[in-house]
N, C-alpha and C positions, 0 to 999 in steps of 0.2 A: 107749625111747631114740630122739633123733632121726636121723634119718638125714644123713650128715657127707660132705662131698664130699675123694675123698683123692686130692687135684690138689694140685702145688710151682705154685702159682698165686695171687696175692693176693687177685682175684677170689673164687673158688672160696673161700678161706680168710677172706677177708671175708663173704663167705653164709654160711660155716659160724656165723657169729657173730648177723649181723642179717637172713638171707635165708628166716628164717622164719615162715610167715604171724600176721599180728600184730606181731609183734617192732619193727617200725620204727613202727606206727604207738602203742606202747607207748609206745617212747623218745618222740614226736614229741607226745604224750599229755601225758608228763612236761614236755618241754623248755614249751609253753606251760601249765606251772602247775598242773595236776593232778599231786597227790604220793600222794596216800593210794589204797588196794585201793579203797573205795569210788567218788573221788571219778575214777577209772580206768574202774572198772566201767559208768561213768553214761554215761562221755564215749566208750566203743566199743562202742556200741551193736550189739549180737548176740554178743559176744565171753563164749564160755562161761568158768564161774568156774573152772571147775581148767586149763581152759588157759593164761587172765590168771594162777591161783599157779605155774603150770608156767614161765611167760615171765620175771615177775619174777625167779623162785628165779635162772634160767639167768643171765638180765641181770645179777643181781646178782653172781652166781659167776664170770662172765666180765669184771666191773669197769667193767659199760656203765653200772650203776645203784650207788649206795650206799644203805642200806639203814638207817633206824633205828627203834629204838623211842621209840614218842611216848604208847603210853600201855599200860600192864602188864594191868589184869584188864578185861574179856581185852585179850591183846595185840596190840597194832594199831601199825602198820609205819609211812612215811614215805618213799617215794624221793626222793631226785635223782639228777640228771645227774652223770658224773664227768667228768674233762678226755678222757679218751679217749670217749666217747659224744657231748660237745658237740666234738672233732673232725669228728663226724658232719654240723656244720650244713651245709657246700659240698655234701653228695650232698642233702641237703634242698632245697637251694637249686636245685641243679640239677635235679632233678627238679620243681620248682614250674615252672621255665623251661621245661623241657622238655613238663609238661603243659600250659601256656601255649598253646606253638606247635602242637601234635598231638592235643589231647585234644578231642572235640566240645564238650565245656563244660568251663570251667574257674574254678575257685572261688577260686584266688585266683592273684597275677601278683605279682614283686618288681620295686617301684619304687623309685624313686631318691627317695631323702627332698626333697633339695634342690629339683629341677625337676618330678619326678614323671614322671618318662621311665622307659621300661623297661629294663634290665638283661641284659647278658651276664657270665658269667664268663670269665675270662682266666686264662692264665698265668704267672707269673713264676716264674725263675731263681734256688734260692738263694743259688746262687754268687756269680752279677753282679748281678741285679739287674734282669734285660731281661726287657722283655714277650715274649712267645713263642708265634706263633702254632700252630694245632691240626698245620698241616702240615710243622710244626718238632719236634715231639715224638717220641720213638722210648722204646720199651721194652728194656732190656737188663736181663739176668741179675744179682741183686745177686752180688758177689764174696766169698767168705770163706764 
C-alpha cells in the first residue's frame, strides 16, 4: 500500500495522486505517444515491471489514464491520457521552464513556435480576465 499524505492541502493531495516515483514520468511516457506496457517499458528505462503494472493499475483507478483492450489472447492494454491527466500539461510545462533556468543541463526548453523565443507562464483571472502577476496571487481557504 502506498504511503498517502493526510494533509486538507491541494498540494499534499495532488502528490497523493502523481507524487509518486515514476508516476509523472508515466503519464509524460503516455502524453508523447507511448500507449502500450511494452512500448512504456522500452521508453523508462530501469523502470521495474511490477512497479510500471503497479502505476498504471493506480493511474488508471484514479482516472489519470484510461485503459483498454487492444488485443484478448493474451491480453494486452492501451492507455491514454484522460481530460484530468492532460490538465497536467501547465505543471509539465513548468517544470520544463523551471529546469531550463536551474538545472546544470537541460534537454529540452519551451519555445514560442512563432519567433522561437523563450516562454514564461502567466496568470490569468477567470472572472475578469486580467493578467496577474506572482505577487498578486494569494491562497485562500475554499468555502463550503
Amino acid at each position: 500500500m502506498k504511503k498517502q499524505y493526510d494533509m486538507h492541502c491541494n498540494i499534499a493531495q495532488t502528490l497523493n495522486l502523481i507524487g509518486d516515483r515514476w508516476t509523472l514520468l508515466i503519464l509524460h511516457a503516455v502524453r508523447e505517444g507511448r500507449r502500450t506496457y511494452k512500448d512504456l517499458q522500452e521508453g523508462l528505462e530501469g523502470i521495474p515491471t511490477n512497479l510500471l503494472s503497479s502505476r498504471l493499475k493506480s493511474l488508471c483507478e484514479d482516472e489519470l489514464l484510461s485503459c483498454s483492450l487492444y488485443q484478448e489472447h493474451p491480453p494486452r492494454y492501451q492507455y491514454e491520457l484522460t481530460d484530468k491527466s492532460r490538465d497536467l500539461d501547465d505543471i509539465y510545462n513548468a517544470m520544463m521552464i523551471w529546469g531550463d533556468r536551474h538545472l546544470h543541463k537541460s534537454y529540452k526548453c519551451l519555445k514560442h513556435k512563432g519567433c522561437g523565443g523563450a516562454v514564461d507562464i502567466q496568470y490569468v483571472c477567470r472572472e475578469c480576465g486580467e493578467v496577474i502577476r506572482k505577487e498578486d496571487l494569494i491562497a485562500k481557504p475554499v468555502e463550503g
